[in-house]
N, C-alpha and C positions, 0 to 999 in steps of 0.2 A: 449847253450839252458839252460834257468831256469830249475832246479828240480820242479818234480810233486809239492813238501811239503821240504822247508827248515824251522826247526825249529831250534833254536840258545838259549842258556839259558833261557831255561824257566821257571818262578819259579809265582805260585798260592799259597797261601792261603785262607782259608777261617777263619778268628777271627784268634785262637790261632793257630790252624792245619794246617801245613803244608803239602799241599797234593801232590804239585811238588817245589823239590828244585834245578835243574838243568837239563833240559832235550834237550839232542842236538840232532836231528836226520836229516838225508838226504833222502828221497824218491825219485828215478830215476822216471822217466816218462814210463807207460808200464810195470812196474812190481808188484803183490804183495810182498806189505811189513807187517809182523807182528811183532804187540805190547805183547811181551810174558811176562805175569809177574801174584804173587798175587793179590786175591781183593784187593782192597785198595794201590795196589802199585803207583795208581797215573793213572795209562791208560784211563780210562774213562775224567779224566779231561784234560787229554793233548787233547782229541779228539774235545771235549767242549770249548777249548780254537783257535783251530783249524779252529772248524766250528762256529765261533763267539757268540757262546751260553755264554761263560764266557771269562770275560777281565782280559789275563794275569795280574800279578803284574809288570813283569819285562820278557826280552827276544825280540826276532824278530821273526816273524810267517810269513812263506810266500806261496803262491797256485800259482804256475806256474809262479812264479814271483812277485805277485798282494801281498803287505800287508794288512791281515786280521783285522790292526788294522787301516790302514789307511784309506782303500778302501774296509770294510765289503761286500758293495753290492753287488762290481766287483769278488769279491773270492766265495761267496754264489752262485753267479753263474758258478762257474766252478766246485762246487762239489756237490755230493749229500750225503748226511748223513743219516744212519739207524743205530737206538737207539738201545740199550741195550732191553729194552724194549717195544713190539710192540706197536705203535698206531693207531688205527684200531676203528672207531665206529662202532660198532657194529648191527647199525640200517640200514648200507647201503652195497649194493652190493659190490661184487669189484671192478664193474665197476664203479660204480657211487666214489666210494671213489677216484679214479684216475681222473675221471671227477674234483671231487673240488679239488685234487692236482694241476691239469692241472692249473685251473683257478686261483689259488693260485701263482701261476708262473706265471699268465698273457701268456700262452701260445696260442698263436694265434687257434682260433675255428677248420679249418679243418686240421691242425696243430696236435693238442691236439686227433682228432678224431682217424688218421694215428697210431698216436704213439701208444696213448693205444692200440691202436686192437696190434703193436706191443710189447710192453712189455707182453700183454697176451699169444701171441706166446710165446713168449722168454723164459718164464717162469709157461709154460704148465699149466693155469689158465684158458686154453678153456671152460674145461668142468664146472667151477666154477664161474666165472666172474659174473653170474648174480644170485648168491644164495648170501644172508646176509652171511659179512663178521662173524658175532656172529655165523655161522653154522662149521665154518675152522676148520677144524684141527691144532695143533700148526705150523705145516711143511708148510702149505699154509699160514695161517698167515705171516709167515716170509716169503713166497716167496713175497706176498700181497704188504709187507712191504720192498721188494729189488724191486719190479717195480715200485712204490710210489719214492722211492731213484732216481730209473733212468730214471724216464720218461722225466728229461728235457735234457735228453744227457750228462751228466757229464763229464767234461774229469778225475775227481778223484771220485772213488765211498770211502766211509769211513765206517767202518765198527765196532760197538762194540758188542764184543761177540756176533758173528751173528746165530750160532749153539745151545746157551746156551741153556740147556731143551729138547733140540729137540733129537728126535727118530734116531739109528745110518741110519736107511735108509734115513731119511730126512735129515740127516746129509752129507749124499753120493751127495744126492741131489744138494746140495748149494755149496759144494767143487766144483764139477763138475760145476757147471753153474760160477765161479768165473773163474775155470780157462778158459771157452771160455771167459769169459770177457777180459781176460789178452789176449786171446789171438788177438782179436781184437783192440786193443789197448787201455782199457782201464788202468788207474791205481787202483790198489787197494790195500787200508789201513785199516789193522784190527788189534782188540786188540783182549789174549784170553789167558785162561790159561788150554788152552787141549792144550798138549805139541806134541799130533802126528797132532792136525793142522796146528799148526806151521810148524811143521817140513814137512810134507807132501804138504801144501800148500805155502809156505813161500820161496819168492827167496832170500830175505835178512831179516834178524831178528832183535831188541834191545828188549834185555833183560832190564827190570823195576824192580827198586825194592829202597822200601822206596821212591819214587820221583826221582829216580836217573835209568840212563842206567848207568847197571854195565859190562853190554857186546854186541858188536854187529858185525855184518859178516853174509857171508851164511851159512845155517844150519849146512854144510860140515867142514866151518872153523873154526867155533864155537866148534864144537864136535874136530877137529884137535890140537887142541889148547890144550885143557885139557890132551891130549894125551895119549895114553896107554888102555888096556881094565880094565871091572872095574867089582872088586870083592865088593859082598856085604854081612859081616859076621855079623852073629849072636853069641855070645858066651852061648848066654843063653838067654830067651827070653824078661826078664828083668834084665842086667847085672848089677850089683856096678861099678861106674864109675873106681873104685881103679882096678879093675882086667879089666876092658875095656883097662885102661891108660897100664897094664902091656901087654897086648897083643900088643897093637900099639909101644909098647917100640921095640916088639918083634919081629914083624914083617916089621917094618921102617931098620929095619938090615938086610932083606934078598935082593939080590941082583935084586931079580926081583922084589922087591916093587918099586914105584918109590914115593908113598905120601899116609898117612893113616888118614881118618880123622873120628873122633866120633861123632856120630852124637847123640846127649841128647835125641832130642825127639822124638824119635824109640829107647827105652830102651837102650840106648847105643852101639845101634849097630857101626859096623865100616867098612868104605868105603874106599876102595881099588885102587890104578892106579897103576896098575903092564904094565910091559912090553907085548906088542900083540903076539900074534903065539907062545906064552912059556909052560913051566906046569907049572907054577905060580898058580892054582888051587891044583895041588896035593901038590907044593912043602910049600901052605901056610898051607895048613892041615897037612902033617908031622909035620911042624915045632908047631904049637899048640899040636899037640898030645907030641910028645918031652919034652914040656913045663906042661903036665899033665892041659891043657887049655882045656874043653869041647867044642863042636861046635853044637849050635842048630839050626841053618840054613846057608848054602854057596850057594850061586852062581854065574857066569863071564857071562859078558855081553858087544858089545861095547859100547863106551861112549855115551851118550843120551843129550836132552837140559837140562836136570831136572841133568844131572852131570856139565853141563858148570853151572849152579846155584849153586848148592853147591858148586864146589869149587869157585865160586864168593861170596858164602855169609857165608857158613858151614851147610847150612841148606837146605832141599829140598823144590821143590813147595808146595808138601803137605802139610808140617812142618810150612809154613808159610800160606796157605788158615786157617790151623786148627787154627793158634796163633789168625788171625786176625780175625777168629770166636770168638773164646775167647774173646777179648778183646773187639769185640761189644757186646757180649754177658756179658760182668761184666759191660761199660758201663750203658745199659738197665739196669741190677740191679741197679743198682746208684742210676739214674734217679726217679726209682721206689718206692728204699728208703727215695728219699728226699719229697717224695709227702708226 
């Protein structure tokens, strides 16, 4: 049997910017799969390339077998896609906005009539369906905006950042209605860089970053991989890199480290894979006190996705959400300049 979603080298630009430069991934049929990475890491456009919004540069893209480059119309109809950001006129019901979905689809009249009233169930829009979608709450919105997705039966629903914004109950919300979807046999493909959706919602993961999977597996293997539990010290709360580098000298020598790495942009803190079920907590604080090394914050913890990232890249998700704020935010300065 085809995979839900074979993707095979994928590589997109746009002009100069490279926004995916090798993207291989498998999605089984029936399962979520999540796209876990920074903004900017490329996820939004592998999704876009996906659902035939954008024409790869190079690669092989396939929906249950169907190519996306060959056969757009045949693939558009085996998936449904819900954007980053809602779309929703704001002048119509929600019923009425399913209505011109419906017909958007060419979905046959008492066809179209059936369904709606069922995705309204489905996704508890009873009491709402007929107030102006401009009255929604964000949380409904986006449910608005997954029955819109699914009204023509998908066998892959696609998903980017489907939570973004949204209130932790509303959030409870849409976790729970994905996994009945899965368990009905839908597939489902979402991108997102809250690490406990992932991992909570996610049967199998690819880790994005700069355009590229740098890691992929389920959440379990991922996290197994990195191995060992993980200390995260502080020496001071903004360290010198010089007295960061002698600790990590210091502590890569005790038996129960097993990998110490510095992280720059968290003042130079430093991250830990010691050995599990150890005192590797006390025995790294003697060994600093020993060393006349002060210690401004410790903690051990198991290993997380946000550790399978760092040590794939040396940096955390955060480290890179904040850089690639930066970096849009000096471009815009530029921009600003040259006017």
């Amino acid at each position: 049997m085809a995979p839900a979603v074979l993707i095979e080298n994928l590589r997109k630009s746009y002009g100069a910017v490279v926004a995916v430069k090798d993207v291989s991934l498998r999605v089984e049929t029936g399962e979520i799969f999540g796209l876990l990475g920074p903004n900017g890491a490329g996820k939004t456009t592998t999704l876009r390339c996906l659902c035939t919004l954008s024409e790869p540069d190079a690669g092989r893209i396939e929906v249950s077998g169907i190519s996306v480059t060959e056969r757009p119309k045949q693939a558009r109809q085996k998936l449904g896609y819900v954007a980053q950001e809602v779309a929703i006129d704001k002048v119509l019901t929600g019923r009425e906005l399913l209505q011109l979905q419906a017909a958007l689809y060419h979905l046959p009249r008492a066809f179209a009539k059936e369904r709606i009233e069922q995705v309204i169930q489905l996704l508890g829009l009873q009491d709402y369906a007929d107030q102006k979608s401009g009255t929604y709450s964000g949380g409904l919105k986006k449910r608005l905006d997954l029955a819109a997705g699914l009204l023509h039966q998908p066998d892959l629903l696609v998903l980017d950042e489907p939570t973004v914004g949204l209130d932790i109950e509303s959030r409870f919300v849409v976790w729970e209605f994905l996994r009945r979807l899965r368990s009905q046999g839908t597939t489902v493909l979402l991108t997102s860089h809250y690490l406990e959706e992932i991992d909570m919602l996610a049967d199998r993961v690819a880790i994005i970053d700069q355009g590229q999977v740098i890691a992929s597996g389920t959440p379990t293997e991922l996290k197994d991989k990195v191995g060992g539990d993980r200390i995260t010290l502080r020496i001071r709360e903004f360290a010198p890199l010089a007295e960061a580098e002698k600790a990590q000298s210091l502590l890569e020598a005790l038996p129960v480290v097993q990998e110490v790495i510095i992280n720059s942009a968290q003042g130079n803190s430093l991250n830990l894979v010691v050995t599990p079920q150890s005192d590797a907590l006390a025995t790294v604080q003697q060994a600093l006190q020993a060393a006349g090394l002060p210690t401004f914050g410790i903690a051990q913890s198991r290993p997380s996705l946000d550790d399978v990232y760092l040590a794939a890249t040396g940096r955390t998700l955060l480290d890179a959400e904040l850089a690639a704020a930066n970096s849009r935010d000096e471009k815009k300065e530029r921009k600003q300049n040259m006017r």
